[in-house]
C-alpha positions in Angstrom: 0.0 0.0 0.0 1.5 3.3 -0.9 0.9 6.2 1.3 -2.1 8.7 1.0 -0.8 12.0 0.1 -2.5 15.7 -0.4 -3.7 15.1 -4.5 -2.9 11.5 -4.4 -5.5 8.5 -4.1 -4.7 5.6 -1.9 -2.9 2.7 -4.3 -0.9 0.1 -4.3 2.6 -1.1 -5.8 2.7 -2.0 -9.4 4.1 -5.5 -7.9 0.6 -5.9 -5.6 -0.3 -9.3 -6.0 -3.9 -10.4 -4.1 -3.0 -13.7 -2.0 -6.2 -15.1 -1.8 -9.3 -14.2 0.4 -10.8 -15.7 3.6 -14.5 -15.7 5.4 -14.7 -14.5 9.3 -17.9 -15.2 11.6 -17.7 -13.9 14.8 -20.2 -13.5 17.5 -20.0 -10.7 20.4 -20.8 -11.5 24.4 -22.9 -8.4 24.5 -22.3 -8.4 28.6 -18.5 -8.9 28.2 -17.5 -7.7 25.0 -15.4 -10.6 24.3 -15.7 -11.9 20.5 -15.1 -15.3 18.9 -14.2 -16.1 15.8 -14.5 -18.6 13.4 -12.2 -18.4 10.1 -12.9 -20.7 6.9 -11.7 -20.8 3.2 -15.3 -21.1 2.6 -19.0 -19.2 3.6 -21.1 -21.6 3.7 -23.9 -22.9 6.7 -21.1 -25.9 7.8 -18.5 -22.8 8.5 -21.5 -20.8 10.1 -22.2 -23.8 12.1 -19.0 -24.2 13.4 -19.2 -20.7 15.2 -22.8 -21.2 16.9 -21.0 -24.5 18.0 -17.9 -22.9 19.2 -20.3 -19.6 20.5 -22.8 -22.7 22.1 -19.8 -24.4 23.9 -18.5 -21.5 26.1 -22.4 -20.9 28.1 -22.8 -24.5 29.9 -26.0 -24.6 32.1 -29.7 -24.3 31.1 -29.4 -20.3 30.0 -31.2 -19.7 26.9 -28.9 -18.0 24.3 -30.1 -15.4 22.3 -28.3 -14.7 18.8 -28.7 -11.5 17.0 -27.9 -12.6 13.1 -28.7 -11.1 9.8 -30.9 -12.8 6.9 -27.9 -14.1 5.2 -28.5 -17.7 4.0 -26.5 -19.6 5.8 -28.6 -18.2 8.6 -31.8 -18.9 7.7 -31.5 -22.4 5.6 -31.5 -25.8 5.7 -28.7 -26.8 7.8 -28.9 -23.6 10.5 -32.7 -24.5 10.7 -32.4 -28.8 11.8 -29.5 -27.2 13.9 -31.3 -24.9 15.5 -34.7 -27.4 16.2 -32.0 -29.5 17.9 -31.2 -27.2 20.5 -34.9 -28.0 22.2 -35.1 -23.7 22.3 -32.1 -23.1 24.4 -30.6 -21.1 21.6 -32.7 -18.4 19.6 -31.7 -16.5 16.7 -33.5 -13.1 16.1 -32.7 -11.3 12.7 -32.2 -8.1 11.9 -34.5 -6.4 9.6 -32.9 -6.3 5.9 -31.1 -3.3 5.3 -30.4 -2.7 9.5 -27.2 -4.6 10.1 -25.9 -2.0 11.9 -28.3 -2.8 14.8 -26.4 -5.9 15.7 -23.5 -4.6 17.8 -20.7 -7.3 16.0 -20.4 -4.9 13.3 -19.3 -2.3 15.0 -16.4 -5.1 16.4 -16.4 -5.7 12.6 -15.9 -2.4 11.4 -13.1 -1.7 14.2 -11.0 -5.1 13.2 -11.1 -3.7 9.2 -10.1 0.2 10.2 -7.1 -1.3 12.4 -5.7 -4.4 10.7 -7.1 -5.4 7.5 -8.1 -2.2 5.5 -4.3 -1.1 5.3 -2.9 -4.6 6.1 -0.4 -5.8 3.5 -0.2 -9.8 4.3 2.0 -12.4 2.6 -0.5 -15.2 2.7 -4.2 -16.3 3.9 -2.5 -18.4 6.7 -0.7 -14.4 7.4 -4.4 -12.6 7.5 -5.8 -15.5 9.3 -3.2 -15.5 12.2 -3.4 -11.8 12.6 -7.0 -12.1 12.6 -6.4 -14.3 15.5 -3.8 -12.5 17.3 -6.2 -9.1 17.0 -9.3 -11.3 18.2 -7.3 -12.5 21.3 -5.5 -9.4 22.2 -9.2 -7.7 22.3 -10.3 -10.1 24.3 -7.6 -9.6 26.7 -9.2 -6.3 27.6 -12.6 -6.4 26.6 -15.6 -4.8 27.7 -18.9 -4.3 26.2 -20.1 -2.1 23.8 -23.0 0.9 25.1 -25.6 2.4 23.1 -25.3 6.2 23.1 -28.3 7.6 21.5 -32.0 6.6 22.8 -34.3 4.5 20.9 -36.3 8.3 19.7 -32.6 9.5 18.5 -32.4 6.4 16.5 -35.9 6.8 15.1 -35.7 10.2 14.6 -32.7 9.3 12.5 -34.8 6.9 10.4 -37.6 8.9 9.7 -35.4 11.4 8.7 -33.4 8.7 5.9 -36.7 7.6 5.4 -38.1 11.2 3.9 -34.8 12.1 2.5 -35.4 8.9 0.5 -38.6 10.0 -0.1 -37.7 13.4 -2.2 -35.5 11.0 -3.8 -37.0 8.4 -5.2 -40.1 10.7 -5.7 -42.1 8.3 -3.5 -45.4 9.0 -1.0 -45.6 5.4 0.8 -41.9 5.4 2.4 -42.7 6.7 5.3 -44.9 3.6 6.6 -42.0 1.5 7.4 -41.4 3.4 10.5 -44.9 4.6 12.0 -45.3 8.4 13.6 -46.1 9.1 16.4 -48.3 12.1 17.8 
């Protein structure tokens, strides 16, 4: 990666060769902050699987565990679904709604990890990215703590309704607006 300069765009050498790419799950203890991760060659539900398992594992006891997940389909098929019924409803999945990832607090975990490793990371190797994936993981986990909300559930709508009308002038449109309801 070459440096970013005043009238220069980020780039990279003429030499940059891309090594190969990888897949990351990870979950977030909401009460600790702590993160697992899983890392595959693949994304698929058997590499989606072998997080909840990992993520399942670590709370012993009768506690029910609740899993915030988006409506990807390794979430929501086949596999994750017999999975799931076996648990006998010890561990729920909620999703979030499409479009509203940012409401499940791993992604703000995720958008940390790519700001300070992986966005300007130069690695030899997908065994490099992997380890330092897994050396960032446990070194956050070292010191850990849990994410807070900042703004209040009316901040947050207010935001929405106010995306929600700018889209509106937009797109021209008059029925938008029903997707979050108003109150008097």
């Amino acid at each position: 990666m070459l440096p970013v300069d005043f009238g220069k765009s980020e780039k990279r050498t003429h030499d940059y060769k891309r090594n190969g790419t990888t897949d990351m799950y990870a979950g977030l203890d909401i009460i600790t902050g702590q993160v697992t991760v899983e890392i595959s060659p693949t994304h698929n539900a058997q590499d989606f699987l072998r997080l909840m398992k990992k993520v399942v594992a670590q709370y012993t006891g009768k506690k029910k565990i609740h899993i915030v997940l988006d409506n990807a389909s390794v979430h929501t098929g086949g596999e994750a679904s017999k999975w799931l019924a076996k648990q006998d409803g010890r561990v729920i999945f909620h999703f979030t709604p499409t479009g509203a990832s940012w409401m499940n607090q791993i992604e703000i975990w995720n958008g940390i990890i790519t700001r300070e490793l992986i966005r300007r990371g130069t690695f030899p190797s997908v065994k490099a990215v992997n380890n330092a994936i897994k050396r960032f993981t446990a070194d956050w986990n070292t010191d850990a703590r849990p994410f807070r909300w900042t703004a209040t559930a009316d901040e947050i709508i207010d935001k929405v309704r106010a995306v929600t009308s700018r889209m509106e002038q937009l797109l021209g449109a008059t029925e938008i607006g029903h997707v979050i309801p108003r109150t008097a």
